[in-house]
DOBARO-104408 format. One line per 4 residues: number of its first residue (from 1); their letters; for each residue x, y negated, z negated of N, C-alpha, C. Coordinates in Angstrom, 1 decimal. Layout:
<pts>
NUM> a> X:Y:Z:X:Y:Z:X:Y:Z; ... $
</pts>
This chain:
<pts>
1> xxxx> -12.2:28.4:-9.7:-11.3:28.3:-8.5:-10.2:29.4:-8.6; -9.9:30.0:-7.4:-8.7:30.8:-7.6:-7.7:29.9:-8.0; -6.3:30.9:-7.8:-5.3:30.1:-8.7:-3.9:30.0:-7.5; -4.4:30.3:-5.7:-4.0:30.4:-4.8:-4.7:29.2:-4.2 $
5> xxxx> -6.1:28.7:-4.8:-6.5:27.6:-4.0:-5.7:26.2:-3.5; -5.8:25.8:-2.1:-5.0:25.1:-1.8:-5.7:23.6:-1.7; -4.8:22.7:-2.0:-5.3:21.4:-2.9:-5.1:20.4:-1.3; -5.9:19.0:-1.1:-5.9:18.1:-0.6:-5.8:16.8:-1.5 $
9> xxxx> -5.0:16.1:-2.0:-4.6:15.3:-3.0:-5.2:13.9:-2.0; -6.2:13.0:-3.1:-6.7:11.6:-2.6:-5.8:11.2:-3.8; -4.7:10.5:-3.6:-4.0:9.5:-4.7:-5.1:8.1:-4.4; -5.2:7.1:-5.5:-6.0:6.0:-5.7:-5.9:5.6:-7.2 $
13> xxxx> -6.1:4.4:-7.7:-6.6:4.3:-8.9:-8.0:3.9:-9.6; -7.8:4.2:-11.0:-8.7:5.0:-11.6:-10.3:4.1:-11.2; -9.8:2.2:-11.4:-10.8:1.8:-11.0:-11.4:1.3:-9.6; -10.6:2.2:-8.7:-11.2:2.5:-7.4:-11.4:3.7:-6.9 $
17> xxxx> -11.3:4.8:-7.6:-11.8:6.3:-7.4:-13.3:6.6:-7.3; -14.1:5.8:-7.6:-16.0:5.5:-7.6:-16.1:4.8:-6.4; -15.2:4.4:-5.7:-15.6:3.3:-4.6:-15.9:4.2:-3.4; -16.8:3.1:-2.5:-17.5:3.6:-1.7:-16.6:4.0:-0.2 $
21> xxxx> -15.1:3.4:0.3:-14.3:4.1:0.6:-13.5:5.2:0.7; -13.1:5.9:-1.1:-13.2:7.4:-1.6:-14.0:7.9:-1.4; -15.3:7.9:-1.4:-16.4:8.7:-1.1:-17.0:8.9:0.6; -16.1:7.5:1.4:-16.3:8.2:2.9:-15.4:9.0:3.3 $
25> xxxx> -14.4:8.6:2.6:-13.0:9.5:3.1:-13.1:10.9:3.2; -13.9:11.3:1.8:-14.0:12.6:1.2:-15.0:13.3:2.0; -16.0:12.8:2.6:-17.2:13.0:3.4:-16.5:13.4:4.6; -15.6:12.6:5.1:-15.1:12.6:6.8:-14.2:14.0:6.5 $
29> xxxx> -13.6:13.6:5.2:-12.8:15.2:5.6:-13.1:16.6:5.4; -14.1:16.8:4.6:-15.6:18.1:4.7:-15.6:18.2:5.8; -16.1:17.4:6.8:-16.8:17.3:7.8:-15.5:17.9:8.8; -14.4:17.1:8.9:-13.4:17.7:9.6:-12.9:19.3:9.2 $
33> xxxx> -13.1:19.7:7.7:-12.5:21.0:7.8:-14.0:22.1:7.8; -15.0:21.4:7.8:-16.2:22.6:8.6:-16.4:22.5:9.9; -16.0:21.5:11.0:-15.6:21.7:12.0:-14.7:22.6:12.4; -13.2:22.5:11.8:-11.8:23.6:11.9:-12.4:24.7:11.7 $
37> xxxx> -12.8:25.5:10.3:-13.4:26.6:9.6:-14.3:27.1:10.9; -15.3:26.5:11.6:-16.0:27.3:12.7:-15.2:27.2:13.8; -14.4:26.7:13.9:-13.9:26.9:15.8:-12.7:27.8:15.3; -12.5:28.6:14.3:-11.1:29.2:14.0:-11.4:30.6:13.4 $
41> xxxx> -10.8:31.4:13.9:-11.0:32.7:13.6:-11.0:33.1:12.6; -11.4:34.0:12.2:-11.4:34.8:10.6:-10.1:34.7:10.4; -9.3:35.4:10.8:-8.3:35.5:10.6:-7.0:34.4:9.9; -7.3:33.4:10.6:-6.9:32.3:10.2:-8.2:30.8:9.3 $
45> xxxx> -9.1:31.4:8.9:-9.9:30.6:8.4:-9.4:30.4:6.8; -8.5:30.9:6.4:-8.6:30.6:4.8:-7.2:30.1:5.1; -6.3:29.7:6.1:-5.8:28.6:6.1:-5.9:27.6:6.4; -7.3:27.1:6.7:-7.5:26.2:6.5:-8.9:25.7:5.4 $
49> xxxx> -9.0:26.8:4.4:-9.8:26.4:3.4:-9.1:25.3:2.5; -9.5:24.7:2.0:-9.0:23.7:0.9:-9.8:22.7:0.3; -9.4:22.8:-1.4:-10.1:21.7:-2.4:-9.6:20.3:-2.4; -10.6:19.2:-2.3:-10.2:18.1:-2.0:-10.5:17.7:-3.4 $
53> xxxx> -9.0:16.8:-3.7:-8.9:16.5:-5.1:-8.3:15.0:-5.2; -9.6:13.8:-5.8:-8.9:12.7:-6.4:-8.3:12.3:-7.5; -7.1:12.4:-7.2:-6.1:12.1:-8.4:-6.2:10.5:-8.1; -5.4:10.3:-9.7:-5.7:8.8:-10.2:-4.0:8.2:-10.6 $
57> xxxx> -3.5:7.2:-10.2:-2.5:7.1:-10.4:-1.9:7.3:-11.7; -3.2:6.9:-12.8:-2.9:6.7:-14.5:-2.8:7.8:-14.7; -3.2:9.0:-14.2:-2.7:10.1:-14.7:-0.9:10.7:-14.6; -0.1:10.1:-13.5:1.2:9.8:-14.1:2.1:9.1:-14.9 $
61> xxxx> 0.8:8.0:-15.4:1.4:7.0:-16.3:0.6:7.6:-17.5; 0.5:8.3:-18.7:-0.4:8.6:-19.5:-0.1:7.6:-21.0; 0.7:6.7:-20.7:0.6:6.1:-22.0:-0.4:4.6:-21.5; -0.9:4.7:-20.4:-1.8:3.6:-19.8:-3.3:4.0:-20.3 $
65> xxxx> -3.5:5.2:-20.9:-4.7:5.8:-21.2:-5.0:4.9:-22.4; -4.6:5.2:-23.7:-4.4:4.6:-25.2:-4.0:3.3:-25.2; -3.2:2.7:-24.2:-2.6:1.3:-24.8:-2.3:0.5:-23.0; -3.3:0.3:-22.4:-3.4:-0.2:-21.4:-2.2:-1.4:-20.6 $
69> xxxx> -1.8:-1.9:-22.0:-0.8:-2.8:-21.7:0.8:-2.3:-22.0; 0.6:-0.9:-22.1:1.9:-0.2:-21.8:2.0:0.8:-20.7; 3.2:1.2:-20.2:3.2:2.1:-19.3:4.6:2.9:-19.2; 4.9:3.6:-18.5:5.9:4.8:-18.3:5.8:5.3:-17.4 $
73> xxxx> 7.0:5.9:-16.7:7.3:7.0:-15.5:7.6:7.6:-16.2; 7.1:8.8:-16.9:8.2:9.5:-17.5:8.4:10.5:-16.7; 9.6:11.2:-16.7:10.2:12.2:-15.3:9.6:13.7:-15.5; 9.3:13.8:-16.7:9.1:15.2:-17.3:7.9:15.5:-17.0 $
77> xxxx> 6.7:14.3:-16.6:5.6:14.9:-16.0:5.0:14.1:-15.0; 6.1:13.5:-14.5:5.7:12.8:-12.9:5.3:14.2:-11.9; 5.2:15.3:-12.5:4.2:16.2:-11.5:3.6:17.3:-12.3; 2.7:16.9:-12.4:1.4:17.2:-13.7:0.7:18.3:-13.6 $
81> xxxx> 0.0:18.5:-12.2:-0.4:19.5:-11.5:0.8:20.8:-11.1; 1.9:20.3:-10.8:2.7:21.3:-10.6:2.0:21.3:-8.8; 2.1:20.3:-8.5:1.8:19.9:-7.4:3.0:20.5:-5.7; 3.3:21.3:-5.9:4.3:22.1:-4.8:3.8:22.4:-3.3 $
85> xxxx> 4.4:22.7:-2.4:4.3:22.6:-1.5:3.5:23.9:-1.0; 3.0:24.9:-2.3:2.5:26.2:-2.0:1.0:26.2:-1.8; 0.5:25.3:-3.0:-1.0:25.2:-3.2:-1.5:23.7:-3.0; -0.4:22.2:-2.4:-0.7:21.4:-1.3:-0.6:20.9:-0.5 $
89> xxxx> -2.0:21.2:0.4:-1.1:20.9:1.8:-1.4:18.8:1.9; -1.5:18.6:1.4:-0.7:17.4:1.5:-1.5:16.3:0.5; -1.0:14.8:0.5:-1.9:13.9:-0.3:-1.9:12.7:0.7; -3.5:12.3:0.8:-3.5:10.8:1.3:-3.6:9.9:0.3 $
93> xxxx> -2.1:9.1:0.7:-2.7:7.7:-0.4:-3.4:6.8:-0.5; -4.2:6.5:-1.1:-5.2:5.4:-1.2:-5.2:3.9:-2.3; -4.0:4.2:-2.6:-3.8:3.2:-3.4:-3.9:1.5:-2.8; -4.1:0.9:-3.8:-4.0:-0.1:-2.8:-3.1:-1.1:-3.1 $
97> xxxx> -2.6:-1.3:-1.6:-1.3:-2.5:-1.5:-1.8:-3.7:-1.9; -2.8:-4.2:-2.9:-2.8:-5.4:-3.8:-2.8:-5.3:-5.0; -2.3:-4.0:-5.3:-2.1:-3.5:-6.6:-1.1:-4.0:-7.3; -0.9:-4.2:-8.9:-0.1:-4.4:-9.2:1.5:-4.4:-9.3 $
101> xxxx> 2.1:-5.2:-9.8:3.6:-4.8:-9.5:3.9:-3.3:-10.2; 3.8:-3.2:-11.5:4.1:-1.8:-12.1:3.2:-0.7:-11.4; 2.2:-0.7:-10.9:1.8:0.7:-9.9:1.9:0.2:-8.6; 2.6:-0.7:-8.3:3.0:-0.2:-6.6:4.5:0.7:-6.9 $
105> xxxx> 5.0:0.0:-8.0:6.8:0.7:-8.0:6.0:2.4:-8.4; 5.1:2.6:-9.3:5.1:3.9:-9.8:4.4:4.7:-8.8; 3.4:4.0:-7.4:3.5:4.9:-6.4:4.1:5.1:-5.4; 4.9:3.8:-5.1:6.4:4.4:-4.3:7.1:5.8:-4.9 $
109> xxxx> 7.3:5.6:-6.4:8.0:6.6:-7.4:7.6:8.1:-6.3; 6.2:8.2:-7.0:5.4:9.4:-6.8:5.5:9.7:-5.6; 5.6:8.6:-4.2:5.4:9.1:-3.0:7.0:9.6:-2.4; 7.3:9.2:-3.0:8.8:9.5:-2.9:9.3:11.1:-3.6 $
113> xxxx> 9.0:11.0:-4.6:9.4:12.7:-5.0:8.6:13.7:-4.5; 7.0:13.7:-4.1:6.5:14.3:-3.6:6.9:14.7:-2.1; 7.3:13.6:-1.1:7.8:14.1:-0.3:9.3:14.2:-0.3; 10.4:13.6:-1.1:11.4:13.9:-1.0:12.2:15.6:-2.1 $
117> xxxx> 11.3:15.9:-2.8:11.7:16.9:-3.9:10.5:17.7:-3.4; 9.8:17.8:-3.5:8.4:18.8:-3.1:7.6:19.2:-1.8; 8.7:18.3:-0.3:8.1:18.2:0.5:6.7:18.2:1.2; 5.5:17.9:0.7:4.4:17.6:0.4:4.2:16.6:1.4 $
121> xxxx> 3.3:16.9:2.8:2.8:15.8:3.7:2.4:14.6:3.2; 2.4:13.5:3.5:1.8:12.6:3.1:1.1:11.7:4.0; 0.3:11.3:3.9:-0.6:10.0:5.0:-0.6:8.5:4.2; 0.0:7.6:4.6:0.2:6.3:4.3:1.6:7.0:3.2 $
125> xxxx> 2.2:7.5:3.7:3.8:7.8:2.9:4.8:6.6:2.4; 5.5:6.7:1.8:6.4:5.9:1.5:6.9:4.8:2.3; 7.3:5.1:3.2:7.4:4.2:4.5:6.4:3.1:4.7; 5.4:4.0:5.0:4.3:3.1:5.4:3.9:2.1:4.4 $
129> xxxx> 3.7:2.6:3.0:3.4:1.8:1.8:4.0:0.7:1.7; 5.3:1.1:1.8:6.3:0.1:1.5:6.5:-1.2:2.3; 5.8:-0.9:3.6:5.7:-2.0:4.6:4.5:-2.7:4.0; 3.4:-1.9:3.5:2.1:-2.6:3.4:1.7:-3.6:2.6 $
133> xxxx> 2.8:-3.2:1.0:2.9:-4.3:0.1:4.2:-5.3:0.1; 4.6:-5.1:1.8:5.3:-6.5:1.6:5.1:-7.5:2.9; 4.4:-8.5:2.3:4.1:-9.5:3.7:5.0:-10.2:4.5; 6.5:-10.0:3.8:7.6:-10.8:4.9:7.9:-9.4:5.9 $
137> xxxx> 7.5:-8.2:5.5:7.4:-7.3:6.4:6.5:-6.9:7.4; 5.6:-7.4:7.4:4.3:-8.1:8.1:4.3:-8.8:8.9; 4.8:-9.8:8.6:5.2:-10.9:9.9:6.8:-10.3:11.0; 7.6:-9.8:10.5:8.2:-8.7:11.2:8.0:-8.0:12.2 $
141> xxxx> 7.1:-7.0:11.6:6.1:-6.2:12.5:5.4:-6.5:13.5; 4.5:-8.1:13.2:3.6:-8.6:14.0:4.8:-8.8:15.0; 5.7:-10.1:14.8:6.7:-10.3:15.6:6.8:-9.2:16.7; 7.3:-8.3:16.3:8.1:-7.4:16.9:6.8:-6.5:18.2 $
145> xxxx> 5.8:-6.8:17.5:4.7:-6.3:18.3:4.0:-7.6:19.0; 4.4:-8.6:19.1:3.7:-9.9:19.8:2.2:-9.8:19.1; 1.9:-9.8:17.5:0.9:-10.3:17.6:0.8:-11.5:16.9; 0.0:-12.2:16.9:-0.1:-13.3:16.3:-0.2:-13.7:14.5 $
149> xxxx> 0.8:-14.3:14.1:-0.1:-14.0:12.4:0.3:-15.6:11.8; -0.4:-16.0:10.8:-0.5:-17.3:10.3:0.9:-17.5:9.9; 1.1:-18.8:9.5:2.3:-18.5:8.8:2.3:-18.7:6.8; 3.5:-18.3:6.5:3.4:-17.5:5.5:3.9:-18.7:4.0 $
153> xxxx> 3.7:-18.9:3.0:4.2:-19.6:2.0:4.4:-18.7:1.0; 5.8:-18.9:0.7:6.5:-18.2:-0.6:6.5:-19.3:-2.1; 5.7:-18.9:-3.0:5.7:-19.7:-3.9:6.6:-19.3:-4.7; 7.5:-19.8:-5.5:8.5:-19.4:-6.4:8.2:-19.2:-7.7 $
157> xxxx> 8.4:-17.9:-8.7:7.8:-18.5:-9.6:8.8:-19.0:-10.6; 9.0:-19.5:-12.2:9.7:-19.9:-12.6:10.1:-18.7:-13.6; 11.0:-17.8:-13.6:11.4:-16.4:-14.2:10.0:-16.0:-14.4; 9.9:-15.3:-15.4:8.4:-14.5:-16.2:7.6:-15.3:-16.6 $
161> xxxx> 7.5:-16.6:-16.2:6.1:-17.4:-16.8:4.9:-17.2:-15.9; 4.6:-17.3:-16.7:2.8:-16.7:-15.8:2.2:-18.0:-15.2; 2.2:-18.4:-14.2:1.2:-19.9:-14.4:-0.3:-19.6:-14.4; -0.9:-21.0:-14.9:-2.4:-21.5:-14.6:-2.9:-21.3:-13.4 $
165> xxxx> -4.0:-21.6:-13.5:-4.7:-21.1:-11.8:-4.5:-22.2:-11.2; -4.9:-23.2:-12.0:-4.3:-24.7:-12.1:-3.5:-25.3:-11.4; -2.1:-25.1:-12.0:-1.2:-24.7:-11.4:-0.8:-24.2:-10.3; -1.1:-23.1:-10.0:-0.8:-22.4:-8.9:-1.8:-23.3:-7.3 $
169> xxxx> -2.4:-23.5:-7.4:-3.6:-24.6:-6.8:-2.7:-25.8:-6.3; -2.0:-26.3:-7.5:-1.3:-27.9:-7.4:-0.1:-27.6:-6.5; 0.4:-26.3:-6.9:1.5:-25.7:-6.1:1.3:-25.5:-4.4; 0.1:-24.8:-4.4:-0.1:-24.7:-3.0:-0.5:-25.5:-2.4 $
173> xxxx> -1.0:-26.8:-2.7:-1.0:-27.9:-2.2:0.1:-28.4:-1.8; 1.1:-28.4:-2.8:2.6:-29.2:-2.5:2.9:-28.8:-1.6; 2.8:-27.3:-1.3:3.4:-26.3:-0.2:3.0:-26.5:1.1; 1.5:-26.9:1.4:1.0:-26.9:2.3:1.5:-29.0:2.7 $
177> xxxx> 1.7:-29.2:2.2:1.9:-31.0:2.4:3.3:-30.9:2.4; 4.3:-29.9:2.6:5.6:-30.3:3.2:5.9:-29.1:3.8; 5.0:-28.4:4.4:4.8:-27.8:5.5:4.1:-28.8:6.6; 3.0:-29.3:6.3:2.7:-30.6:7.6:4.2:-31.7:7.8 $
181> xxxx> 4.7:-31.7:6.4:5.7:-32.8:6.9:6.6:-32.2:7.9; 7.3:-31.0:7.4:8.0:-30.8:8.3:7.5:-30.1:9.5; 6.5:-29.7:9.5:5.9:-29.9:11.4:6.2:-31.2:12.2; 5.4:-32.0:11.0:5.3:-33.8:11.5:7.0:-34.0:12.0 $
185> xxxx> 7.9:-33.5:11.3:9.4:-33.9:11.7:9.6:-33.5:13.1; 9.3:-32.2:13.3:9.8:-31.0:14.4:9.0:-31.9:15.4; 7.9:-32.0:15.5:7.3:-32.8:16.7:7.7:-34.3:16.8; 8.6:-34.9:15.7:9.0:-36.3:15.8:10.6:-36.1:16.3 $
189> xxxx> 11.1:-35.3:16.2:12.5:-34.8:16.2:12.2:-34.3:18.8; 11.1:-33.8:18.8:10.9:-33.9:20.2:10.9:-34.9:20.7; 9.9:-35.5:20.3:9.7:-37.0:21.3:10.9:-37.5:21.1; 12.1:-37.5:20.1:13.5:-38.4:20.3:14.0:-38.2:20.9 $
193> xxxx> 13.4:-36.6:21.8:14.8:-36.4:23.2:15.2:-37.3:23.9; 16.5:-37.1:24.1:17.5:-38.3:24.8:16.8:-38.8:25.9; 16.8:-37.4:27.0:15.9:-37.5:28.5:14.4:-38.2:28.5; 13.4:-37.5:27.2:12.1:-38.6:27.2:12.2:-40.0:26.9 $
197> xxxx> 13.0:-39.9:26.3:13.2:-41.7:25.8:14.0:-42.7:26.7; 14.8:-41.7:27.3:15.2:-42.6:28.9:13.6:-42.9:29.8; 13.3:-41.8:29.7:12.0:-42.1:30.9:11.1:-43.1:30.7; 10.3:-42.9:28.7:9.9:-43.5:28.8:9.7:-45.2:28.7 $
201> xx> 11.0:-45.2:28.0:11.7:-47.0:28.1:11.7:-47.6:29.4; 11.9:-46.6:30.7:11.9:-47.2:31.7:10.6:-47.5:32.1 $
</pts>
């Protein structure tokens, strides 16, 4: 490859980079830039040539390679490629918002310097991410857009103990049985209106 080639970055991780999603994405966008490449003149055809490249999030964590149960940002090669604004024109993220706590903060990290220090397009950008992995942000949204969404239970956990599945099961039972209670209240707390209970005593 020249050394002018200009890069299309798929961020994802490592054990979702084989999935069958990365592989339509990558397809749809061939397809879209040989579509561009023929309706566009010579002259402007090799701006829009470009290599489509999936990068892997572990590759800005490199101490996740050797010892899986460690990890690091380290600053000195949170941009590895040398990833600049010259040779890409942008990265779609594909990470996914049920990813862990330590790689959602380290691709916020990444989406953040990329476009805030390297200004580097991004598709599902920082913004957007950041809404996606959070579900009291979600019901927000819906709100604000009248759509409809379930409602939501925050289970607490107890500092850094990990619980049982067990556990967690006995928990959401508890949760859901004083959630009916207090429904059962809110609809018992109606019928005590002053005005229905005149009416219907009479």
């Amino acid at each position: 490859n020249d050394d002018d080639t200009r890069l299309l970055i798929i961020l994802t991780l490592a054990r979702h980079a084989q999935g069958i999603w990365i592989e339509k994405l990558i397809t749809a966008l061939e397809r879209q830039q040989e579509l561009i490449t023929t309706t566009k003149s010579k002259h402007t055809e090799r701006e829009w040539k470009f290599q489509i490249r999936v990068m892997v999030l572990e590759q800005f964590l490199p101490n996740t390679t050797n010892n899986p149960n460690s990890c690091s940002l380290p600053s000195s090669t949170i941009n590895p490629l040398s990833l600049d604004n010259n040779n890409c024109i942008g990265i779609v993220n594909r990470v996914s918002d049920a990813a862990e706590p330590f790689e959602v903060k380290a691709c916020l990290a990444i989406l953040q310097l990329a476009k805030q220090l390297y200004q580097i397009p991004i598709v599902n950008g920082p913004d957007a991410y950041s809404l996606c992995v959070n579900k009291w942000c979600h019901h927000v949204l819906f709100q604000k857009a009248n759509l409809s969404s379930p409602t939501t239970i925050l289970l607490k956990s107890h500092g850094q103990k990990k619980l049982s599945s067990m556990t967690k099961v006995h928990r959401f039972k508890d949760a859901i049985l004083d959630l009916h209670r207090q429904c059962c209240l809110e609809e018992n707390n109606k019928t005590d209106d002053p005005v229905e209970s005149s009416v219907s005593s009479s």
